[in-house]
C-alpha positions as a Markdown table, in Angstrom:
| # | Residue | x | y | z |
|---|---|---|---|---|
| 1 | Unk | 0.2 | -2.0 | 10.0 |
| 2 | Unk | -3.1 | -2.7 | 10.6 |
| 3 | Unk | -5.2 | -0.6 | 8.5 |
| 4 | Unk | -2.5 | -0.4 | 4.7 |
| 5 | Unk | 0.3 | -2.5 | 3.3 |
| 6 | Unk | 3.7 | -1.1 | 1.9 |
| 7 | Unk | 5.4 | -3.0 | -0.6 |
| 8 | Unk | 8.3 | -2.3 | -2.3 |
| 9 | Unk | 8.6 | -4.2 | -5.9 |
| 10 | Unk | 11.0 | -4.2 | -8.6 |
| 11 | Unk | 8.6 | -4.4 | -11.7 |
| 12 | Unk | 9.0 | -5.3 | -15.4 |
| 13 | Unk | 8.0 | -2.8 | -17.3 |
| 14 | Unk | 5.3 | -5.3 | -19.7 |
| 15 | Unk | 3.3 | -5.9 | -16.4 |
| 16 | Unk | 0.5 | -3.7 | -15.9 |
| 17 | Unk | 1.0 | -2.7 | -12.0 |
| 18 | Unk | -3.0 | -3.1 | -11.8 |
| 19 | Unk | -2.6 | -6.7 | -12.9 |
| 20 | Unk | 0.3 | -7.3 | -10.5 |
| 21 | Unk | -1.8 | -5.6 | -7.8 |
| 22 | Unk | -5.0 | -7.5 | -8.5 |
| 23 | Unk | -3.1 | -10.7 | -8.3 |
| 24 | Unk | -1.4 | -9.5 | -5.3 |
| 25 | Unk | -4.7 | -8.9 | -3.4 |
| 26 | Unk | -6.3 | -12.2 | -4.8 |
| 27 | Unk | -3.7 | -14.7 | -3.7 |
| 28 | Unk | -2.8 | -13.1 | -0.3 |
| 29 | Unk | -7.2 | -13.3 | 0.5 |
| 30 | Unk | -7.0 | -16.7 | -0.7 |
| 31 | Unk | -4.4 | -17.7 | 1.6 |
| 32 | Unk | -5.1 | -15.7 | 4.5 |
| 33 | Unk | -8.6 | -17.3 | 3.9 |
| 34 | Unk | -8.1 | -21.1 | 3.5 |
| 35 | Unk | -5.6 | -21.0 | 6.6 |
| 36 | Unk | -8.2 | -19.5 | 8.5 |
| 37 | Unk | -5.5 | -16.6 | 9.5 |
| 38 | Unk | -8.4 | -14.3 | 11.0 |
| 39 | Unk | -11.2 | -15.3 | 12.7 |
| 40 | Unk | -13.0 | -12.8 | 9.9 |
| 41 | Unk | -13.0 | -13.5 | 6.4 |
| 42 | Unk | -10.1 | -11.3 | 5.1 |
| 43 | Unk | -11.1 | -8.9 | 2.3 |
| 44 | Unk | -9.3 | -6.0 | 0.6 |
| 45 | Unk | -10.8 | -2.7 | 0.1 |
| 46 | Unk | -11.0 | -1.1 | -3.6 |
| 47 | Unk | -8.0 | 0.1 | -4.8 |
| 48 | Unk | -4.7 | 1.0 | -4.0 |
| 49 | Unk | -2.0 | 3.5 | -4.4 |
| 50 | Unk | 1.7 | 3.4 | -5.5 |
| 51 | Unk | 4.4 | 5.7 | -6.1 |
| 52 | Unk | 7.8 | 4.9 | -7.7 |
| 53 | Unk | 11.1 | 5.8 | -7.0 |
| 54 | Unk | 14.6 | 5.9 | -8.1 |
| 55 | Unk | 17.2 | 2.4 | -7.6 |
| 56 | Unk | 19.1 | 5.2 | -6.2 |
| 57 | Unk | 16.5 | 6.2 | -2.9 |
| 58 | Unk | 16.0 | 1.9 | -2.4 |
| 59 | Unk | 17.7 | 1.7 | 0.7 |
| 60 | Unk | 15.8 | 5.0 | 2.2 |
| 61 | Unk | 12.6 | 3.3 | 0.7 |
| 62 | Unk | 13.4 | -0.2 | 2.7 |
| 63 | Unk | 14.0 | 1.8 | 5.5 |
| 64 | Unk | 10.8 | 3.6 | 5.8 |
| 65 | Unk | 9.0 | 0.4 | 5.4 |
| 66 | Unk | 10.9 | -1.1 | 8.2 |
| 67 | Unk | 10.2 | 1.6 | 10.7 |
| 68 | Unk | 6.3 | 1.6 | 9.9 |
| 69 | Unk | 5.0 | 1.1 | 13.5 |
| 70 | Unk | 7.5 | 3.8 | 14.9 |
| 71 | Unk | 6.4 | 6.5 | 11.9 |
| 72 | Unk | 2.9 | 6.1 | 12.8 |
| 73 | Unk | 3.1 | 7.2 | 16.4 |
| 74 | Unk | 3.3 | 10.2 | 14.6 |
| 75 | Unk | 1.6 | 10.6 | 11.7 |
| 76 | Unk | -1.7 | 8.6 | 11.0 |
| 77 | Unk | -2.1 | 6.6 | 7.7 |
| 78 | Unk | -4.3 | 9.1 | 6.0 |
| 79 | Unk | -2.1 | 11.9 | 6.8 |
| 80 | Unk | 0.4 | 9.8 | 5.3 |
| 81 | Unk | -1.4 | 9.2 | 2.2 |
| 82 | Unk | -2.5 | 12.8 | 1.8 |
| 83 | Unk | 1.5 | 13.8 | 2.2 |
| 84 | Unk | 2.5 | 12.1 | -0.7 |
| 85 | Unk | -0.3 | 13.0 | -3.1 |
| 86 | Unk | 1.0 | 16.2 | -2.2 |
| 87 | Unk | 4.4 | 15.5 | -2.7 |
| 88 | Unk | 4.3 | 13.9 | -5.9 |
| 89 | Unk | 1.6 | 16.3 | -7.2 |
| 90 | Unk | -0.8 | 14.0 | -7.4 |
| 91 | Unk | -4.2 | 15.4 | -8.8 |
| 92 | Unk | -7.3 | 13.9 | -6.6 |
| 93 | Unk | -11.1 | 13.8 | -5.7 |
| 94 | Unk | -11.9 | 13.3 | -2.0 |
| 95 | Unk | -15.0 | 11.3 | -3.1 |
| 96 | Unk | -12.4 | 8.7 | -4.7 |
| 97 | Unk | -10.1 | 8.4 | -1.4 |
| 98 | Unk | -9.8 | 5.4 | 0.4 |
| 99 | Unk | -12.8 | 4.9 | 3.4 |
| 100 | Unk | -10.1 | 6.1 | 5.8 |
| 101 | Unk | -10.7 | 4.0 | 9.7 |
């Protein structure tokens, strides 16, 4: 999608998920940089969320990520986003959201 990124990873527990996202973010601006990938340089915005999930729901995770451009004819991504801090009863401050396009 244009505007956010899923990712679905299977993590050891030892690695801090803000290091693996940091690196994440770091490597993929550095590449999408030096090949000159956009015509802009490519930048992240602070932050990020995640959620976990059960081996159990992987395939109906994977699935979800496939269809990405069909579930957002319907639902935009900060609707999205709100929905699951919902669902996962996720305490939040609006000030702290991400600068939603």
């Amino acid at each position: 999608m244009p505007d956010h990124i899923h990712i679905l990873i299977g993590q050891s527990p030892i690695i801090r998920l803000s290091d693996l996202v940091r690196e994440i973010k770091s490597e993929s601006s550095r590449f999408i940089n030096e090949k000159k990938a956009s015509k802009y340089k490519f930048y992240w915005q602070e932050g990020f969320g995640a959620f976990s999930y059960s081996r159990s729901q992987r395939d109906d995770v994977i699935k979800y990520i496939l269809n990405q451009q069909i579930h957002h004819k319907k639902k935009t991504f900060k609707e999205e986003y709100l929905e699951f801090l919902e669902k996962f009863e996720v305490e939040y401050n609006n000030d702290y959201l991400f600068d939603f396009f």
